[in-house]
N, C-alpha and C positions, 0 to 999 in steps of 0.2 A: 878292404874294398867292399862295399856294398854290392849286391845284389840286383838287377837293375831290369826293366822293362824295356824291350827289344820293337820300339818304334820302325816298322817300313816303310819307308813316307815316300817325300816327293811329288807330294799333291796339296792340294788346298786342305782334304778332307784331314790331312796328319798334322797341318799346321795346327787348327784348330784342338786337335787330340794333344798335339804338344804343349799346348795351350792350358789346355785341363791338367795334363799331367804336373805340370810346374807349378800350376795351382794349388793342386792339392797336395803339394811334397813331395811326390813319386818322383823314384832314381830312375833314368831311362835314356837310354842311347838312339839316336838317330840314324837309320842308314840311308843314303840316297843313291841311285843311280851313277847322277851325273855331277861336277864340282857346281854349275850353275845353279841347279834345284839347295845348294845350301843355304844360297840367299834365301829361301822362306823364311828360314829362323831367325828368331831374333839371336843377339851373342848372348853367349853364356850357355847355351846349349851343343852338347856333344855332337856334333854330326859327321858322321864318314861317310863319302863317298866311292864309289865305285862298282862295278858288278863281283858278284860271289857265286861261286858254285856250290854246290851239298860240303863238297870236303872242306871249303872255308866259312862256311855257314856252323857245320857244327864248333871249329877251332872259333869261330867268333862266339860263341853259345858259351863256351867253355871260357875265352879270355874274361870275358863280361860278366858272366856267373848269371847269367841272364834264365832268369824263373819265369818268365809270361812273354806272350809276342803277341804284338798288337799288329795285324797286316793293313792299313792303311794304303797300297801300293794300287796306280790306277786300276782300274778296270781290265783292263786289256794286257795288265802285264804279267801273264797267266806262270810265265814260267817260272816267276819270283816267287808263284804264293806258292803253287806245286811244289817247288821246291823245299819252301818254309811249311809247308806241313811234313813233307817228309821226314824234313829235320827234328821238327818240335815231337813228329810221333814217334820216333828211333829216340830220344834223348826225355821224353818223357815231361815236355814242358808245354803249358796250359798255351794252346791256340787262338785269338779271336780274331774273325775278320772283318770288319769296317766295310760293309760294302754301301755308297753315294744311293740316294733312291734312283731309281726310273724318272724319269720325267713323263709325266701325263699332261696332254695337252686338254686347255678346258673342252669342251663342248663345241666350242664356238669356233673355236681354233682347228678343234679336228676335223670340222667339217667344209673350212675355208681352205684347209690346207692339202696338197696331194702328198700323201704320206705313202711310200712304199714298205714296207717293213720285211728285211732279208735274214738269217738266222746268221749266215758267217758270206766273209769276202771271196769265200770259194763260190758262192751260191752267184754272186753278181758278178765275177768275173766269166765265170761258164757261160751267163745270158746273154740275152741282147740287148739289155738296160740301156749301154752307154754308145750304143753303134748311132757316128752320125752326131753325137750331142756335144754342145759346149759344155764338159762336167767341170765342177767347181769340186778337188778331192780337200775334203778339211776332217783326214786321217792318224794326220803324225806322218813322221816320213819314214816311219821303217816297211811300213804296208807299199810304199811308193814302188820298187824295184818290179811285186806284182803286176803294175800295171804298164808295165814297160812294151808289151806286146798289142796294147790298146792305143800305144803313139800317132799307129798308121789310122785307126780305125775308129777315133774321137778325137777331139781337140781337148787336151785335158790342162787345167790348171790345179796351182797348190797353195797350200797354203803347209808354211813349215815353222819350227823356230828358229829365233834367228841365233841362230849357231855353224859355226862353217863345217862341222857332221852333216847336220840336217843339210845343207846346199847341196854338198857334195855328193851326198846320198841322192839329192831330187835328180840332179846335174844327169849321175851315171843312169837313172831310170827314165834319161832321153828327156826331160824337161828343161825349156830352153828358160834363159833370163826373163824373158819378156810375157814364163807364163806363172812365173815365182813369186810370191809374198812372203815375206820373212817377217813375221808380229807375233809378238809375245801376248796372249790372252791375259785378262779376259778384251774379250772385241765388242765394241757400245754396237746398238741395232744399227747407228748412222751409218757406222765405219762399212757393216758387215752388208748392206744396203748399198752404199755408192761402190761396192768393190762387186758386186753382183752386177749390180747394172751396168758397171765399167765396164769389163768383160761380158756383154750380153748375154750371161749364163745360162741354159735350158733346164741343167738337173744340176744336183747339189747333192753330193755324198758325204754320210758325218756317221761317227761311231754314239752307241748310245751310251753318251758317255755323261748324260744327269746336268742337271740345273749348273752344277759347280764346271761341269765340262762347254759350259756356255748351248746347249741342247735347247735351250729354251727360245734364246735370241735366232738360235737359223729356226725353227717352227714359227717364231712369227713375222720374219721376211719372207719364207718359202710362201705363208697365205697372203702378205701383205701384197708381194709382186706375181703371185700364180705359178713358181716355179716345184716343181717336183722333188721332194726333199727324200732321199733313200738312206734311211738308217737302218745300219749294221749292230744285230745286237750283239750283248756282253756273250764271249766265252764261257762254257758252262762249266762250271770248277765245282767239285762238293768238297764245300767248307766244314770243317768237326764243327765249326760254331762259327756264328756270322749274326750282326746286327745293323742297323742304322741310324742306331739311336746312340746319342753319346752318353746318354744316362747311363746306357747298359756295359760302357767301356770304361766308365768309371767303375761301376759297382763289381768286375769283371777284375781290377786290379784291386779293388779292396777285399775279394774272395778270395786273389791269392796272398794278400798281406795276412788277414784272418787266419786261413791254413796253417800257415805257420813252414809253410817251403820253405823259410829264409826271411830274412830281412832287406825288407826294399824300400 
């Protein structure tokens, strides 16, 4: 059994890395979250699904004989990577994390647009940001149960996937049908434009979650319609190594093929 490179995907950013890697030959296993997120791949590619803890993270390290880990795992999904470093530094296996750019809005854009900028969801739920306002939350829904307590004190809508988790999750965080969207990104400017003004929206909350997390398209409906757009940024993780360049996760699996760790 070969030796193989330990892909954490589930995002756009791993499709693309899975992409390269099959390109260039590299043995490499896929992990996903959820059975849905397997659909990025194409077939013929390994992927398992489901969540791990340290104690099955290392037995999966050891099944797979896995020499390199590539973290491609959202932004926000901090306890995955935390984890996968713990792992890889206890067992001795080369790290890299894939992290999507920032999205910077041009010039023109940032000054047409009212951009709030908040460090973490603890910081916006303490204020008084959302008292009183139509919010539009386009979070994810596992952030949703926090704002359970803002029911009485905004009128809040969602947007989720459409998975009946995600419903059930908006459901019990007091979100009624009638304030629910279930859409699979990415979302065109039309869509995300008549669902705004549908809902005569005031503020818009989104995670910074990069060009690929659709971050692009809400900064130019938030200036196009004048509506207040409040992103939440990335979690601050320190990565042993981290890039956003795919060059450098190429050249990252061919430094451990080089080495001589194993054959991959």
């Amino acid at each position: 059994m070969n030796s193989k490179v330990w892909l954490i995907g589930g995002t756009s950013d791993s499709k693309a890395i899975a992409k390269m890697l099959t390109d260039s030959g590299i043995h490499f296993v896929v992990t996903v979250a959820s059975p849905t997120a397997q659909n990025l791949y194409p077939s013929g590619i390994k992927v398992i699904a489901g969540s791990m803890d340290l104690k099955t993270m290392k037995s999966f390290c050891h099944r797979y004989l896995i020499r390199a880990v590539i973290d491609a795992s959202h932004p926000y999904a901090i306890a995955v990577s935390r984890q996968a470093i713990a792992v890889t530094t206890q067992l001795h296996i080369p790290y890299l994390r894939y992290e999507r750019i920032n999205y910077q809005p041009s010039s023109i854009a940032s000054k047409q647009a009212k951009i709030i900028d908040l460090d973490s969801f603890e910081v916006l739920l303490a204020g008084n940001y959302l008292t009183k306002q139509k919010v539009f939350l386009t979070v994810g829904c596992q952030i949703l149960p926090q704002f359970q307590s803002w029911q009485t004190k905004a009128t809040l809508y969602a947007r989720v996937l459409p998975k009946i988790e995600s419903l059930k999750t908006a459901l019990a965080a007091g979100f009624t049908s009638d304030r629910l969207i279930a859409i699979r990104p990415p979302i065109s400017i039309e869509t995300e434009t008549a669902l705004w003004k549908q809902w005569n929206i005031s503020l818009v909350v989104t995670k910074a979650s990069g060009t690929s997390g659709g971050e692009d398209i809400k900064h130019q409906v938030a200036a196009n319609l004048g509506i207040p757009l409040i992103v939440v940024a990335r979690p601050l993780v320190v990565y042993p190594r981290q890039t956003s360049a795919m060059s450098e996760v190429q050249a990252f699996c061919r430094s451990v093929i080089i080495s001589g760790r194993d054959s991959i």
